[in-house]
N, CA, C and O atoms as CSV, one atom per row, in Angstrom:
chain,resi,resn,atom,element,x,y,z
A,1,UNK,N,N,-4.077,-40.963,-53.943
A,1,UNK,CA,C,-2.783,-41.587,-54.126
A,1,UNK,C,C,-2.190,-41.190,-55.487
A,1,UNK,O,O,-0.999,-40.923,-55.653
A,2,UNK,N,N,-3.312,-41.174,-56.628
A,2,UNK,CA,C,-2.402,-40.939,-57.315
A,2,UNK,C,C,-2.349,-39.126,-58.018
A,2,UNK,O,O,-1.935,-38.954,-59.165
A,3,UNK,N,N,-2.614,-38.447,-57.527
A,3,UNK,CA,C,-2.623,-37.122,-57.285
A,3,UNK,C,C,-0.944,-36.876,-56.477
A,3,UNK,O,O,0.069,-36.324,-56.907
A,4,UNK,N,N,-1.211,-37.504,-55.270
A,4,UNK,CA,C,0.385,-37.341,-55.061
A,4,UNK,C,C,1.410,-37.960,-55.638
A,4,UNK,O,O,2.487,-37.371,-55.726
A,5,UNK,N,N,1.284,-38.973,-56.022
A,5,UNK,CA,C,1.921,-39.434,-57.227
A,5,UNK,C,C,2.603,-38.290,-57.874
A,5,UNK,O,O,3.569,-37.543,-57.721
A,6,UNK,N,N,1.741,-38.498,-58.573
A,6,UNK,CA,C,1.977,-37.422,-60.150
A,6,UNK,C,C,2.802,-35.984,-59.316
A,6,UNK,O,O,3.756,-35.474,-59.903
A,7,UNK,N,N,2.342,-35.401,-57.917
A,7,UNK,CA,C,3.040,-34.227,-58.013
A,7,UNK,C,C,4.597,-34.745,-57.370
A,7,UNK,O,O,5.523,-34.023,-57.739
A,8,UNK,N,N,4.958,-35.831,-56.518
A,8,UNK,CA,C,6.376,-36.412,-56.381
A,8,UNK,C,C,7.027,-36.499,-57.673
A,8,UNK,O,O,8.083,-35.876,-57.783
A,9,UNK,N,N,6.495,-37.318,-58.925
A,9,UNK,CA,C,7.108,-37.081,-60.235
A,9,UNK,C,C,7.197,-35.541,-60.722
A,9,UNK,O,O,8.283,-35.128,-61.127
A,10,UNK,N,N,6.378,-34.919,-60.699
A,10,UNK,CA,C,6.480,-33.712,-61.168
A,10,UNK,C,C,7.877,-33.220,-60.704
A,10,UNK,O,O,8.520,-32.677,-61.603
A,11,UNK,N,N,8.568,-33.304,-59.323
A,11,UNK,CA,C,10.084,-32.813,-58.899
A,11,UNK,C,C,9.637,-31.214,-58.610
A,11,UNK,O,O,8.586,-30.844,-58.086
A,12,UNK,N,N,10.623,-30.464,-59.052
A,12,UNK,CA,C,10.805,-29.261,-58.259
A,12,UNK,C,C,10.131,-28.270,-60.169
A,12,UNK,O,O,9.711,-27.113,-60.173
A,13,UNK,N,N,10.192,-28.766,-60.893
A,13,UNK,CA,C,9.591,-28.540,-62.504
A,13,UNK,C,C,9.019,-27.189,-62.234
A,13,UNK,O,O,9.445,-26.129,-62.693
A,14,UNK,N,N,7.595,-27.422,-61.113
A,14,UNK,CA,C,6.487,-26.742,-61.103
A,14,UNK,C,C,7.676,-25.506,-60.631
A,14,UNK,O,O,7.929,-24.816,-61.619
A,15,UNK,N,N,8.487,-25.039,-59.351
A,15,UNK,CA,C,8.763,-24.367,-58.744
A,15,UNK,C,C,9.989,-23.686,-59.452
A,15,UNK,O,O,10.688,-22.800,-58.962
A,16,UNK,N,N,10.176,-24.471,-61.155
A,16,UNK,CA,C,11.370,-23.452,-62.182
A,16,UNK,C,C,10.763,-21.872,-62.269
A,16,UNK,O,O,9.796,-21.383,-61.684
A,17,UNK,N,N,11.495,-21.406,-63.009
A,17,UNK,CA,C,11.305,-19.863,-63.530
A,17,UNK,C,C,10.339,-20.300,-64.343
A,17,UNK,O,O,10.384,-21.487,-64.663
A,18,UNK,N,N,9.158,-19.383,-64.905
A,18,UNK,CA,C,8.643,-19.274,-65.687
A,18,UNK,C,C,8.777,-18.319,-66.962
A,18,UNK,O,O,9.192,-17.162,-66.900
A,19,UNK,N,N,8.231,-19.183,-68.503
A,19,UNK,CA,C,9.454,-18.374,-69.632
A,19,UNK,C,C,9.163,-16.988,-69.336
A,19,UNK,O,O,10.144,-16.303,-69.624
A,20,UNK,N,N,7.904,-16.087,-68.731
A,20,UNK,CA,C,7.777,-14.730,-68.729
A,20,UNK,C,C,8.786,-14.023,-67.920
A,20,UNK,O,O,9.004,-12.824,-68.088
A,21,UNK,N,N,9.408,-14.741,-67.042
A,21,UNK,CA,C,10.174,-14.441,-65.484
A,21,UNK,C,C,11.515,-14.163,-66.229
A,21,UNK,O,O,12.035,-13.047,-66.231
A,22,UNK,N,N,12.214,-15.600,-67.068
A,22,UNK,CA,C,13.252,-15.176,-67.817
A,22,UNK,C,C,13.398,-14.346,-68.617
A,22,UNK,O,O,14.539,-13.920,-68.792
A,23,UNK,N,N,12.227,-13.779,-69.443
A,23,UNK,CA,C,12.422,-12.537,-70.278
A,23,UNK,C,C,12.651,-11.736,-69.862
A,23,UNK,O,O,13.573,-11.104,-70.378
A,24,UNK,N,N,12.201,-11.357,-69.029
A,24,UNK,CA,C,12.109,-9.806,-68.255
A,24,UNK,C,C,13.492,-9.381,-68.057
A,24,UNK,O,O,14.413,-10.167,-68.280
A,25,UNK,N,N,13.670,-8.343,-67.705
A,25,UNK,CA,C,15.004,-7.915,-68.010
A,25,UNK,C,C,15.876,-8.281,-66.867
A,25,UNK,O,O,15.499,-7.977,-65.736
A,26,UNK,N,N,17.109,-8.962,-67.057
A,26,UNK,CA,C,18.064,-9.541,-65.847
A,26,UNK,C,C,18.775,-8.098,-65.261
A,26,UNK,O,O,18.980,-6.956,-65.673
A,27,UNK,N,N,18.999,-8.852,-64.115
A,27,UNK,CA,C,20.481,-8.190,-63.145
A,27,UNK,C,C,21.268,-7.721,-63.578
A,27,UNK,O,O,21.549,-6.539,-63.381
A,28,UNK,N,N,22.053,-8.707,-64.513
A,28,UNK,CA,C,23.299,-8.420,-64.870
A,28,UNK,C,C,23.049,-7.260,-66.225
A,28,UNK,O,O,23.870,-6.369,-66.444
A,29,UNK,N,N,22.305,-7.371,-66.717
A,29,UNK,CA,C,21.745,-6.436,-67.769
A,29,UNK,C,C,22.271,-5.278,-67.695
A,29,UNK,O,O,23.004,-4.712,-68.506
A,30,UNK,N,N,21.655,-4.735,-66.126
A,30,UNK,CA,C,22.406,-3.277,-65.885
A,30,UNK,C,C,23.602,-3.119,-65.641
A,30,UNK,O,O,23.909,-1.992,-65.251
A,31,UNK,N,N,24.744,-4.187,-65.777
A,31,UNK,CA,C,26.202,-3.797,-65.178
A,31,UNK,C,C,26.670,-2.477,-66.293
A,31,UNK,O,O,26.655,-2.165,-67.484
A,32,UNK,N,N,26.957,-2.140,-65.348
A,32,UNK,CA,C,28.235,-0.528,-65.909
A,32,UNK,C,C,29.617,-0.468,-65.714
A,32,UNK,O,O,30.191,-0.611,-64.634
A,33,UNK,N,N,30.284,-0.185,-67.135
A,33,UNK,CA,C,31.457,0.315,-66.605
A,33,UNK,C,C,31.855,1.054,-65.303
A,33,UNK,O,O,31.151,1.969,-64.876
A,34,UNK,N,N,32.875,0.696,-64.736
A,34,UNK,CA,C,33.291,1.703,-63.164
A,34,UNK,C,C,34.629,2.048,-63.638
A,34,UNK,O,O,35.426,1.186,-64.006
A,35,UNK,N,N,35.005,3.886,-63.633
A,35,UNK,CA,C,36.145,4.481,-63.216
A,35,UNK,C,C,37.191,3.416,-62.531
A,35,UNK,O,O,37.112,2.613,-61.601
A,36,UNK,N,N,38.410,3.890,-63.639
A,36,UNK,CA,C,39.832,3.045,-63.256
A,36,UNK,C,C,39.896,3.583,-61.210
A,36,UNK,O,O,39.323,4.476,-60.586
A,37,UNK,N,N,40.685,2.713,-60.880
A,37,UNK,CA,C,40.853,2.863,-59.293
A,37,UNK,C,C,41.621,3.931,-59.874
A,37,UNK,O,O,41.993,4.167,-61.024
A,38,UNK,N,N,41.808,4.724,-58.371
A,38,UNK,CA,C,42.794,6.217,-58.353
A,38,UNK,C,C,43.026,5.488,-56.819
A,38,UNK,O,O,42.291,5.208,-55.872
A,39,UNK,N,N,44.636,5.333,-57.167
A,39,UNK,CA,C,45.538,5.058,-56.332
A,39,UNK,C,C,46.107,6.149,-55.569
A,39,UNK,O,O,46.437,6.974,-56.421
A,40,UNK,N,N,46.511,6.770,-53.990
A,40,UNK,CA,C,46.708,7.667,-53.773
A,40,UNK,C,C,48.793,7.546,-53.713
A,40,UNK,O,O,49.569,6.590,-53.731
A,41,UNK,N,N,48.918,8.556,-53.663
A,41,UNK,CA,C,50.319,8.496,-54.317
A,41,UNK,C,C,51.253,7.947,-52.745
A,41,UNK,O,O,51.007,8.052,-51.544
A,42,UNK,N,N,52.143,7.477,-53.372
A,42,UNK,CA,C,52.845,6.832,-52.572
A,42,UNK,C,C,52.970,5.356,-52.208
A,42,UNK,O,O,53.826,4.661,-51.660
A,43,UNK,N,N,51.449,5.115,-52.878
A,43,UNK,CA,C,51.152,3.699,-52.939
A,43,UNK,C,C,51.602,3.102,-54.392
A,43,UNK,O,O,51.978,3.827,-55.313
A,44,UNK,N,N,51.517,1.750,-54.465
A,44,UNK,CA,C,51.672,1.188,-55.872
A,44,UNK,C,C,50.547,0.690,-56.538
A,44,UNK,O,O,49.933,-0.303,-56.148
A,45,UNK,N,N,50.325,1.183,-57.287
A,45,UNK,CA,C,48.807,0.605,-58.300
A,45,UNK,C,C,49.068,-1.180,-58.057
A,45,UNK,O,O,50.034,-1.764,-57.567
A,46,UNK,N,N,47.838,-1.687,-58.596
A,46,UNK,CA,C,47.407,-2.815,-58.662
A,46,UNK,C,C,47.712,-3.535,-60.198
A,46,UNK,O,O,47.691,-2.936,-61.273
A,47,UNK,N,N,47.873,-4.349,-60.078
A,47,UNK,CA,C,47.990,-5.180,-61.846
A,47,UNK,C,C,46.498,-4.502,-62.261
A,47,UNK,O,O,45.601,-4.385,-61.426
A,48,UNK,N,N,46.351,-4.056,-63.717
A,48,UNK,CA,C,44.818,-3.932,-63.942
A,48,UNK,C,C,44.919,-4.478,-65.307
A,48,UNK,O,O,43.940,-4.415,-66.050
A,49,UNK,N,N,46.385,-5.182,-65.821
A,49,UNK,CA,C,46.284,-6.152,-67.281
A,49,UNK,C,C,45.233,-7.216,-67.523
A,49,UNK,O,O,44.598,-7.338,-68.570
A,50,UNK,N,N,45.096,-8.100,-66.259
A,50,UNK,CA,C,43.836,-8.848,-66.620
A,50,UNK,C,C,42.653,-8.382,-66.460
A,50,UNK,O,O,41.668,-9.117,-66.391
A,51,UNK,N,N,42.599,-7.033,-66.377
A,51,UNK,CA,C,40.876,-6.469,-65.889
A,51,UNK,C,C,39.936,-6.643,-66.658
A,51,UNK,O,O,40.246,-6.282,-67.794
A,52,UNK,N,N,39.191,-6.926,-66.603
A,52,UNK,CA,C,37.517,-7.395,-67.669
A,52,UNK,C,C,36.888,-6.280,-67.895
A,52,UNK,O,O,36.330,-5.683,-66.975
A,53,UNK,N,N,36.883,-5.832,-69.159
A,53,UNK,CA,C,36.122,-4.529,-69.678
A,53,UNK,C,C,34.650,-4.983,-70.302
A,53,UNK,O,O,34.482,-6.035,-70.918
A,54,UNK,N,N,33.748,-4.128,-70.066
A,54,UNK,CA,C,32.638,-4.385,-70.754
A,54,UNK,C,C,32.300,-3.820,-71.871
A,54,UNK,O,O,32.028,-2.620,-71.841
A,55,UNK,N,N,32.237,-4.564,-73.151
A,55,UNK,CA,C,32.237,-4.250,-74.266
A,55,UNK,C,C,30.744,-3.102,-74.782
A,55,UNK,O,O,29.627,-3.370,-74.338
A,56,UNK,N,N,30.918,-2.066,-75.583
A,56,UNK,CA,C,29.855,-1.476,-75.776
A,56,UNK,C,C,29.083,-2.452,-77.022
A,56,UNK,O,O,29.709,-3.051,-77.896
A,57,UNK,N,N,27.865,-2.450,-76.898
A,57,UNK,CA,C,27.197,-3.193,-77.819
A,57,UNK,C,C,26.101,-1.968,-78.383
A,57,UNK,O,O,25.483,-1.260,-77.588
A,58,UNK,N,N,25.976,-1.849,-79.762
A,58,UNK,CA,C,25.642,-1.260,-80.778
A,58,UNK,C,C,24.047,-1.590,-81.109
A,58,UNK,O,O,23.124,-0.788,-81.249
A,59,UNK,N,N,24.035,-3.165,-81.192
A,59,UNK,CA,C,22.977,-3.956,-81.979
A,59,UNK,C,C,22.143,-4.659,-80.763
A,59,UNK,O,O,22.873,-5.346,-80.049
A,60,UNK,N,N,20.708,-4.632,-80.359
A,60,UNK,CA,C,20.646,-5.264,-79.355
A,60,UNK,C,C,20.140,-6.619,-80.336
A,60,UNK,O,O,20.257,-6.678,-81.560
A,61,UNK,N,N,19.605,-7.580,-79.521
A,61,UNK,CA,C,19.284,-9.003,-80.318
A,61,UNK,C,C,17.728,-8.599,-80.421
A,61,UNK,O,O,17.416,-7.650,-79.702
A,62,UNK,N,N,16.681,-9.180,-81.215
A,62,UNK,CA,C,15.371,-8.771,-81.028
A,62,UNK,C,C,14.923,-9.187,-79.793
A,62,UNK,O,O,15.686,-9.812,-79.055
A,63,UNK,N,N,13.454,-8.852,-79.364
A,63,UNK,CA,C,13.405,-9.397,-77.780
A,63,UNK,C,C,12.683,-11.016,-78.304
A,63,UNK,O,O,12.177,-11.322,-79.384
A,64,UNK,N,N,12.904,-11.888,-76.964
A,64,UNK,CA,C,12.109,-13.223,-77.465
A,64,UNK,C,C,10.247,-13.362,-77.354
A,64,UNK,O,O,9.461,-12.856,-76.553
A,65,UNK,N,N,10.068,-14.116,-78.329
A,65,UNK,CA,C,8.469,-13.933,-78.076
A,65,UNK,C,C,8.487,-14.331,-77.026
A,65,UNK,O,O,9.388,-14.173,-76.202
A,66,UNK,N,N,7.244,-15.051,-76.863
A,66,UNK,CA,C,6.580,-15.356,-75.558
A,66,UNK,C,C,6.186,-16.543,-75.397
A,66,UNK,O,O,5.288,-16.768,-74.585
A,67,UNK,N,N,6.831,-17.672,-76.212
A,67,UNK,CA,C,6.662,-19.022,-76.485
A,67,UNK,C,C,8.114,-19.717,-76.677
A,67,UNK,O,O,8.404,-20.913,-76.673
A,68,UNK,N,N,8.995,-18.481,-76.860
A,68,UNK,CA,C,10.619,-18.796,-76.916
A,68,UNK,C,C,10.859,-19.697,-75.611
A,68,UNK,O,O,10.092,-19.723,-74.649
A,69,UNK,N,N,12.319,-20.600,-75.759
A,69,UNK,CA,C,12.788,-20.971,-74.347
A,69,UNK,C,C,13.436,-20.121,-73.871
A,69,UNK,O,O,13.770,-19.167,-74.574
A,70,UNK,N,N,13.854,-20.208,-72.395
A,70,UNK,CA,C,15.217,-19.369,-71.828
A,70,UNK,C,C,16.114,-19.712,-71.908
A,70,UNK,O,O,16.397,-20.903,-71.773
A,71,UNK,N,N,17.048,-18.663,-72.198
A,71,UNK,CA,C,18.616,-19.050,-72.345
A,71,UNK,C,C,19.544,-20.375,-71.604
A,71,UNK,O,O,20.478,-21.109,-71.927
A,72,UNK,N,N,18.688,-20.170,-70.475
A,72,UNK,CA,C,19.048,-21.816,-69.911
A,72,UNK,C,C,18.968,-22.835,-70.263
A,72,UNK,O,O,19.758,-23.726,-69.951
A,73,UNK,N,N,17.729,-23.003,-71.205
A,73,UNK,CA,C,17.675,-24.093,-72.156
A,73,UNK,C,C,18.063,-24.246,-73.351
A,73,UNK,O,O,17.288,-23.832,-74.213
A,74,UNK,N,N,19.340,-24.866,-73.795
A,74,UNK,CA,C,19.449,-25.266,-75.265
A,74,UNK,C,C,18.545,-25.894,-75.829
A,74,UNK,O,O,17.736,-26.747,-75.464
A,75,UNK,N,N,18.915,-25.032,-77.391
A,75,UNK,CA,C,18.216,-24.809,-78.386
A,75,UNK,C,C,17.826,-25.953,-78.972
A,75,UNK,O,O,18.876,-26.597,-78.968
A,76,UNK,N,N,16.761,-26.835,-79.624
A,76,UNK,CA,C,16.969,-27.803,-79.726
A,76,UNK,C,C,17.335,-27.937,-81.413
A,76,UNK,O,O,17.563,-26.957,-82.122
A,77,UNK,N,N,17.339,-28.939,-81.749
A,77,UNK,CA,C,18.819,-29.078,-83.320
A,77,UNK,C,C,18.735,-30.513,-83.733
A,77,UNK,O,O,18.918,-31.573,-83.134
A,78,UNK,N,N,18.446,-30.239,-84.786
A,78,UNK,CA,C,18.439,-31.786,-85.932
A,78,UNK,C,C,19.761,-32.131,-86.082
A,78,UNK,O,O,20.184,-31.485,-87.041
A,79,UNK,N,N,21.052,-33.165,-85.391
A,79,UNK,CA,C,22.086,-33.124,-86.380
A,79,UNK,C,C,22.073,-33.476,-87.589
A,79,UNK,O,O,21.319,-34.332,-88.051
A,80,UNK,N,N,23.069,-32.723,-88.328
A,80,UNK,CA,C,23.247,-32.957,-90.023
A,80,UNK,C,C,23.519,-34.638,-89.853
A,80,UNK,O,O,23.985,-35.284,-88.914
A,81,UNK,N,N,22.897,-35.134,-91.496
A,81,UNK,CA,C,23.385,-36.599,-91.630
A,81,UNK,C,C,24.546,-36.662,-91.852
A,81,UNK,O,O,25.194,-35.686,-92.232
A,82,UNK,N,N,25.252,-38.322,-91.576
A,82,UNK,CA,C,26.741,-38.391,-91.925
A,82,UNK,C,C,26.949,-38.699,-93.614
A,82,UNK,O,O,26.413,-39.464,-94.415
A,83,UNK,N,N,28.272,-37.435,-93.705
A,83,UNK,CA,C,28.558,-37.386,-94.614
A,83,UNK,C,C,29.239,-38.653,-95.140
A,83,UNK,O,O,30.254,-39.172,-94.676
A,84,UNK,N,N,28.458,-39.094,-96.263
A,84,UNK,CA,C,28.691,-40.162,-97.129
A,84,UNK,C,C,30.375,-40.199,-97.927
A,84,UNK,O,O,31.257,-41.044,-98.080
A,85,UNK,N,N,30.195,-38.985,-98.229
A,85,UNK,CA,C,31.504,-39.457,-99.561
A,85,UNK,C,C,32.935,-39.213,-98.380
A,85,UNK,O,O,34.113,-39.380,-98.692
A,86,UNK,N,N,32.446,-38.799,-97.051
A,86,UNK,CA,C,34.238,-38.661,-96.274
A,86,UNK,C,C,33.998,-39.527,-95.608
A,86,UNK,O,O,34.627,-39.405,-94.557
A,87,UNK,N,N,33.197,-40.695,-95.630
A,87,UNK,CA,C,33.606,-41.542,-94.653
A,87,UNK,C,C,33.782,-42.690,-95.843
A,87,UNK,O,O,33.373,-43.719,-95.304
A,88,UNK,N,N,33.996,-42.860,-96.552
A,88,UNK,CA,C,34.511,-43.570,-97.994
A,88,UNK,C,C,35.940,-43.422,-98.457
A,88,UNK,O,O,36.305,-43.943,-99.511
């Protein structure tokens, strides 16, 4: 009884990503720029002002150890104390 217990509390926890799973390199990782459309003539191009470009990046970030969280999880953070002399 209380074996099943404990794994009903446990929830779906056990069946998350694991932090090694999130490191590994994502999907979206590989997106590539794609060639502007080539419209054939006679037709009218498409709006392409709001189009989403993918920025080239220079610097990668270091990789995370192996005790890091995943990006899914915020970071956790002491807030600063309240400032004394502006609330005076």
């Amino acid at each position: 009884m209380l074996v099943a217990a404990a794994t009903l509390m446990s929830g779906c926890h056990m069946f998350g990503k694991s932090k090694s799973e999130c490191h590994s390199p994502q999907e979206y990782q590989r997106a590539v720029q794609v060639a502007p459309l080539k419209v054939p003539s006679g037709l009218d191009s498409p709006n392409t002002q709001g189009a989403l470009v993918i920025p080239a990046v220079d610097l990668a970030p270091p990789p995370p150890g192996p005790k890091d969280a995943c990006l899914d999880n915020p970071p956790r953070y002491k807030p600063a104390p309240p400032n004394k002399a502006a609330s005076g």
